[in-house]
N, C-alpha and C positions, 0 to 999 in steps of 0.2 A: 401362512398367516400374515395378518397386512398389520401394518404395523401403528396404524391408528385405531387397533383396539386399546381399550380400555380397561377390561379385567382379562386376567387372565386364569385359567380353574390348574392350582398343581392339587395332584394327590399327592400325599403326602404320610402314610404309613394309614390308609384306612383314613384319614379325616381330608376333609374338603377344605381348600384356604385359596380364599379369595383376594389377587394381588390386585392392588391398585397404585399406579406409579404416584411418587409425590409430585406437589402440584410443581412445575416446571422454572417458578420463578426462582427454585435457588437450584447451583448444581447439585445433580444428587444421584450416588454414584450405588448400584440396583447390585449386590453380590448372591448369591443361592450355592447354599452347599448342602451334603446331605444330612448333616447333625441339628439333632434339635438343643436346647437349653430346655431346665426345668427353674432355675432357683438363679442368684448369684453368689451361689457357694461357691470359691474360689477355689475348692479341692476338688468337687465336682463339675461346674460349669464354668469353670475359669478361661478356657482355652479358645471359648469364644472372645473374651473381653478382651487378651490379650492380642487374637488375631484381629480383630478391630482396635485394637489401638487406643483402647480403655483406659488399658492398665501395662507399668513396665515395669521391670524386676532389677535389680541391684547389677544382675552380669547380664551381658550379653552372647548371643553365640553369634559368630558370622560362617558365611559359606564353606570358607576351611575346616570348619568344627573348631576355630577357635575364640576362646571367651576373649572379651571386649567392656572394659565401663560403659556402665549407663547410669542407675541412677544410684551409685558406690562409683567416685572417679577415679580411687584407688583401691588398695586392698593389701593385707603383707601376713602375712604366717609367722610365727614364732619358729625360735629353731628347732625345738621342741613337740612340733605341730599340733598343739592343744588349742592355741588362741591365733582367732585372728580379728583384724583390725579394720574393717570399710568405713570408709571415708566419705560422707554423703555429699554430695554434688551440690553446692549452694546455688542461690537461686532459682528451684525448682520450685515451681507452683499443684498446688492439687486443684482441682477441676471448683472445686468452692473460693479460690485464691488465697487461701491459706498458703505456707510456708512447708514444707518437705522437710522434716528435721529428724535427726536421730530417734529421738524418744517416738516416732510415728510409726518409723521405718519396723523399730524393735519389737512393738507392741502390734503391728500387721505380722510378723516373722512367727512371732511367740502362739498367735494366733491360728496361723498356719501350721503347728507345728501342733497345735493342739488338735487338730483333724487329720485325719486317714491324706496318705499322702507320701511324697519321694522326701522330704523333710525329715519323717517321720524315721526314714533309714542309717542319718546323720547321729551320732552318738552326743546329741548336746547336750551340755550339761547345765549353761545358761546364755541368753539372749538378752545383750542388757544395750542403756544407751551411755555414751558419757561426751559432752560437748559436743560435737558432728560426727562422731561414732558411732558404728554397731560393732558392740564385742561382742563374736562368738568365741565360747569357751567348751572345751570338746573331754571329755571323758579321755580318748583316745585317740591319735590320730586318724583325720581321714582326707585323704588327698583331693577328694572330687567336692570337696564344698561349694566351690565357686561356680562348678555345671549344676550343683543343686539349685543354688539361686538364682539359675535364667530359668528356672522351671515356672510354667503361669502359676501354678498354685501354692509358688514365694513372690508372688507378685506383690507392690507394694502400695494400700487401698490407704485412704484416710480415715484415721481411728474414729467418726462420726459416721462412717459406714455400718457402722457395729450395732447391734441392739443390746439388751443386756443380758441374752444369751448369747450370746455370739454368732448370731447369724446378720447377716447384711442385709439388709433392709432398703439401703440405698447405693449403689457401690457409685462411690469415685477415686479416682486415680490420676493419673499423671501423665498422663498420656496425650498425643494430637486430637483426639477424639475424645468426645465428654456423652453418655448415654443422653439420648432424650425421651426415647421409648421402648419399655419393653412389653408384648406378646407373648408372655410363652407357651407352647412351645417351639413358635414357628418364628417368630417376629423381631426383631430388633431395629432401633435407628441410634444413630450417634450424629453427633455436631461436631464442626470443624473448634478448636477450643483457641482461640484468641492468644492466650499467654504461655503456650507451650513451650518449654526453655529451651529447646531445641529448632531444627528447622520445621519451619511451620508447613501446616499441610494447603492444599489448592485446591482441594475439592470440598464445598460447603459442608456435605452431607452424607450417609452412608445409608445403605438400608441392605437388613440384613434377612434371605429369606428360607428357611431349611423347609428341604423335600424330599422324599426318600427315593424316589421312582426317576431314575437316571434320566430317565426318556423325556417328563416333563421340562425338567430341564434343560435337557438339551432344545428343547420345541422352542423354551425362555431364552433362551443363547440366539437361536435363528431368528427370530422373531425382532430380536432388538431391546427388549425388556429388561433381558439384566446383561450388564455389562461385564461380570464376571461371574464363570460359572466353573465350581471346581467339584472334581470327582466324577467325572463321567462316566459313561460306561463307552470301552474298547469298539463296542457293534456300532456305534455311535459317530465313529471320528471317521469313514466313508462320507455321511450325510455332510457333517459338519465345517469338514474340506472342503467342499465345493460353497458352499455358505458365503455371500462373498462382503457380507458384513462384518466378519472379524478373523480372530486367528488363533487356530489349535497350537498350544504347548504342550508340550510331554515333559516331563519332567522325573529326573529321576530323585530318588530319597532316600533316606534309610531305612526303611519302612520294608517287613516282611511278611510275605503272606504263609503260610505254616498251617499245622494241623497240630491240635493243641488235644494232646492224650492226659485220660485216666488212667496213668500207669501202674493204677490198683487192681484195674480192671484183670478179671482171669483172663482174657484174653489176649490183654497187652503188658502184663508185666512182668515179659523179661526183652531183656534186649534184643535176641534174635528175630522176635518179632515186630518188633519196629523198623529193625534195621530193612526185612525183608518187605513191612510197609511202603519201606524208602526206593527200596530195590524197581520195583512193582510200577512207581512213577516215571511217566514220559516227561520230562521237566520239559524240553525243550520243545517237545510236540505242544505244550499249555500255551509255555512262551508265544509261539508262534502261530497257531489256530487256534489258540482259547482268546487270547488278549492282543493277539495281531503285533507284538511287543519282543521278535527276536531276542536274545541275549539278555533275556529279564531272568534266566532259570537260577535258582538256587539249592545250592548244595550243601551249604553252609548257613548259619543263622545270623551272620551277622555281612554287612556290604562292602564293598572296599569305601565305603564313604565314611566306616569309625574307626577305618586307620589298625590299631593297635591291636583291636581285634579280629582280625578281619585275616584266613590265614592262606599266605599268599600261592603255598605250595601244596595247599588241598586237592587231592584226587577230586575228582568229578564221576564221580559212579554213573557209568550210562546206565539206563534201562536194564532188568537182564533178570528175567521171569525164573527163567532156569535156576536160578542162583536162589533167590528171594523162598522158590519152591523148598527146591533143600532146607532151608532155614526152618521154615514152618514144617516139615516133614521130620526133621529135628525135632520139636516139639512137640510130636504127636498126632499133627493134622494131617489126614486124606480126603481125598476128592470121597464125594459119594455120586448115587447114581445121576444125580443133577448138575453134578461138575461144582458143587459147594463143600468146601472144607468142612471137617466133624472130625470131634476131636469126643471120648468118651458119651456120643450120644447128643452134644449139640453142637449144632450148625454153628461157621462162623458168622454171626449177622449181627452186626453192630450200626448205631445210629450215630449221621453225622448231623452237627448244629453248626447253622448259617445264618448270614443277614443279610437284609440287600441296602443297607447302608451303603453300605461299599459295592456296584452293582456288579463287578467282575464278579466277586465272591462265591455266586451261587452257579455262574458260568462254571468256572474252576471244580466246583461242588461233585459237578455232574458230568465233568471227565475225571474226578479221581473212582466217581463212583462206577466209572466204563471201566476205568484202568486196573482198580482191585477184580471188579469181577472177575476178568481174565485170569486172577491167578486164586479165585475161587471163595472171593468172602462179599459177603450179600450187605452190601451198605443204604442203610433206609436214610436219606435225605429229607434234614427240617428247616427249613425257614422260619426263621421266626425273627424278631427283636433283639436285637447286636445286646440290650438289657438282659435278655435270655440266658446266656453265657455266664456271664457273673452268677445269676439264680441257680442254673443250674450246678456250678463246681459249687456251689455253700451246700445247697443238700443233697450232694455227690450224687446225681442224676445224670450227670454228663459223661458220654462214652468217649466221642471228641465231635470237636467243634472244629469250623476252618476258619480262620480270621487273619487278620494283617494287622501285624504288631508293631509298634514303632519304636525302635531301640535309637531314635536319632532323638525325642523328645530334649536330651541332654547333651551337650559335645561329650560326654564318655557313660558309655552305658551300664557301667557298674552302679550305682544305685537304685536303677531299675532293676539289676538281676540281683541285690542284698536282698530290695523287695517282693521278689521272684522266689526266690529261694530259701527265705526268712522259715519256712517253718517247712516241717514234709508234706502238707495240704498244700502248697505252692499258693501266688493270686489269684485275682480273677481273671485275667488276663496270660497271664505266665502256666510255667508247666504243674500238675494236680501229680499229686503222690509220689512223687520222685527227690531222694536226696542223695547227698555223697559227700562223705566227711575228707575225701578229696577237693571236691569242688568246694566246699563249705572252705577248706582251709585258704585255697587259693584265693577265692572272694577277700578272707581274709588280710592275706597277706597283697594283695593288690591294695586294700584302705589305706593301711599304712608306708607303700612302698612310696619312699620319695624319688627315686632315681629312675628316670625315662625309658632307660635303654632296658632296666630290668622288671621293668613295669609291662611292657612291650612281651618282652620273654614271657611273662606271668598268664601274662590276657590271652596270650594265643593257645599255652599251656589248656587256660581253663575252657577256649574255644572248643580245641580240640578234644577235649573229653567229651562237651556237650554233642560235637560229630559224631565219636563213638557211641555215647550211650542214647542218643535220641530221644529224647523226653521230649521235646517238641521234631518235629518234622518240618526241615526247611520246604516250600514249594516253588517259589516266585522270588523277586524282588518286586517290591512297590514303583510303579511310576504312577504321577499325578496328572491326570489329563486336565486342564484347564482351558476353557473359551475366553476369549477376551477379546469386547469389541472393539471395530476400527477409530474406534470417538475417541479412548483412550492411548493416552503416551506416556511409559513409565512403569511399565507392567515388568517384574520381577521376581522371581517364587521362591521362598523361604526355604530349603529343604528340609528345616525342623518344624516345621509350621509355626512356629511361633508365633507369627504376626502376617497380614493379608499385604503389609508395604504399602496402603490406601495413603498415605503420606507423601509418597515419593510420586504418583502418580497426579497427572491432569485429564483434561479432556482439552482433544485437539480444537485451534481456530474455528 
């Protein structure tokens, strides 16, 4: 493709969008990922504002997974751990040139807290403001408040964002970037923002473009058209390598790709059968011929990039059909004349749900579905809309689905799994029909543990039961493949995704 075209056609989940680079007199830096926005609901479509640099939240997380001020310059806990104290950052502007004050900060939080969301898992009991303060005031202790607050959907928006239901109508923020345009679902631009209290950014302009079909993308990477392109797909990085207009990153994250079970299902709810699920998998054969990505295999659900939980002296179950057999043959099942499991008269043939958001995903799909065969259960593969998933675990239609979960969204993943495991339905995202007033305890007692070393203890504790009992199925670790052209200097990758760093970055001489 030459590179004095002018439009370029991605498909994009089934519709047609037609790109057209902005006009050349300001710089204007081209990104394409595979997520689309519907709204500027910050519980739902926050994650975009935030990765463009919309919007910034009270804590920060850095590469260690540790919090950091941003826009709270401090913060203190009572001894008691009921109340705590952030301290707003003076001289912060919002995108209108108003002033950042307490009463903004509280009344965006309260906000947030009023929508479905990680917020929602925090035991608060009030959100108030007092001179350059947010008091939070807590029911009960809970130690991870301040990874709640780098989450985008506490992000913190200008009380004039608001309608008088509470829906955003116009979002601004505090951020390097100020929106100019939004498309949804495919569309975004932002402006470089003048008065940002921080270091200012060097690139005019942003333009934001979602697409679901890896390959387009990648075509937009070689082409020269977008200068950053994130989420590729593994078949992809051969072409792309030789590309000699930019440069492939890998990137690793905390990000897991899993197989997220109906543990109500007859089929799969007892342990043995999951476990012989797990048995069943080539982890390293995926790693390595599915996603070309050696030493991405997981055995465990959580990375060594969350630390705490993450447990260091886990067996690694190879492969091992023999075993997995036994298991299911424990429960009943025999080969029939087709070499498929039957257990009282039905086959084992269960349906997996996929998306190609994420393009490995349906790769991965269709070597677990070679790999169960072999040990004799007939798995129908669906493709559909990553939205699918959620629809489907509300009207318990879902047998399991594969998908890649991000337990790094927070420097500590405990609020994710309160909201995980909040009820025996599980999220939409997390594991369906599964509890344990073990694990419920330890969640527990992790909120309130103040002391590190037995925190530590706790989390591996509660790891290790999810190893045993398997309510999700580890697959993979997530890495991020990202293009990025040679124009560009300053290019950086988030491992929580938080933000795209379009701040930190130029375009070269």
């Amino acid at each position: 493709m030459k590179k004095i075209l002018l439009l370029t056609l991605v498909i994009a989940a089934g519709a047609l969008v037609f790109w057209q680079p902005s006009s050349p007199a300001r710089q204007t830096l081209a990104i394409s990922g595979p997520f689309e926005f519907n709204s500027q609901d910050m519980s739902k479509d926050g994650f975009l504002f935030s990765r463009l640099q919309v919007v910034e939240s009270l804590v920060g997380i850095n590469e260690q997974a540790e919090l950091y001020p941003l826009l709270a310059d401090s913060w203190q806990q009572s001894t008691n751990g009921l109340n705590w104290v952030f301290t707003i950052r003076p001289e912060v502007k919002f995108h209108d040139g108003s002033l950042l004050t307490a009463k903004a900060a509280a009344q965006s939080l309260n906000q947030a807290l009023s929508k479905p969301g990680v917020i929602r898992q925090v035991p608060v009991q009030s959100i108030q403001a007092r001179d350059n303060q947010v008091i939070i005031t807590l029911d009960r202790p809970f130690r991870a408040l301040p990874s709640v607050l780098a989450h985008y959907s506490t992000a913190i928006v200008i009380p004039g964002s608001f309608s008088d239901n509470g829906k955003i109508a116009a979002l601004q923020g505090t951020g390097p970037y100020q929106i100019d345009e939004l498309q949804p679902p495919h569309k975004a631009k932002a402006s470089r923002f003048a008065d940002y209290w921080g270091r200012k950014a060097q690139i005019d302009t942003i333009e934001y473009l979602a697409g679901h079909r890896s390959e387009s993308r990648a075509l937009l990477a070689q082409s020269g058209q977008m200068d950053l392109v994130y989420t590729l797909d593994p078949i992809s990085m051969d072409s792309l390598k030789t590309a000699n207009n930019l440069q492939l990153h890998v990137e690793s994250m905390p990000r897991t790709v899993l197989v997220k079970l109906n543990n109500a299902h007859p089929f799969l709810n007892h342990k043995s059968v999951r476990q012989a699920l797990s048995l069943a998998l080539d982890r390293e054969g995926i790693a390595q011929s599915v996603l070309r990505l050696p030493g991405s295999e997981a055995y465990q659900l959580f990375s060594p990039a969350l630390g705490a939980w993450h447990i260091n002296q886990q067996d690694t179950v190879k492969r091992n059909l023999e075993q997995a057999g036994q298991l299911l043959a424990e429960q009943g099942w025999r080969a029939n004349e087709q070499g498929l499991l039957e257990r009282d008269g039905k086959v084992f043939r269960i349906q997996l749900v996929t998306y190609a958001d994420r393009p490995e995903l349906p790769l991965i799909g269709t070597a677990l579905q070679a790999q169960w065969r072999e040990l004799g259960i007939d798995v129908q593969i669906s493709i559909d809309n990553s939205s699918a998933i959620p629809a489907k675990h509300h009207d318990n239609s879902l047998e399991m689905a594969l998908i890649a979960r991000n337990f790094g969204t927070l420097a500590d993943p405990l609020p994710l799994l309160m909201n995980d495991f909040a009820t025996e339905k599980g999220s939409d995202w997390g594991p369906m029909h599964w509890s344990s007033p073990t694990f419920s305890h330890l969640l527990a007692q992790l909120a309130a543990e103040p002391d590190s070393v037995k925190y530590r203890q706790l989390a591996r504790q509660a790891a290790g039961l999810l190893a045993d009992e398997m309510p999700l199925i580890p697959v993979t670790y997530y890495r991020q493949i990202v293009a990025v052209n040679d124009k560009i200097s300053g290019f950086s990758f988030d491992p929580f995704e938080i933000n795209y760093r379009v701040s930190e970055m130029r375009f070269n001489d």
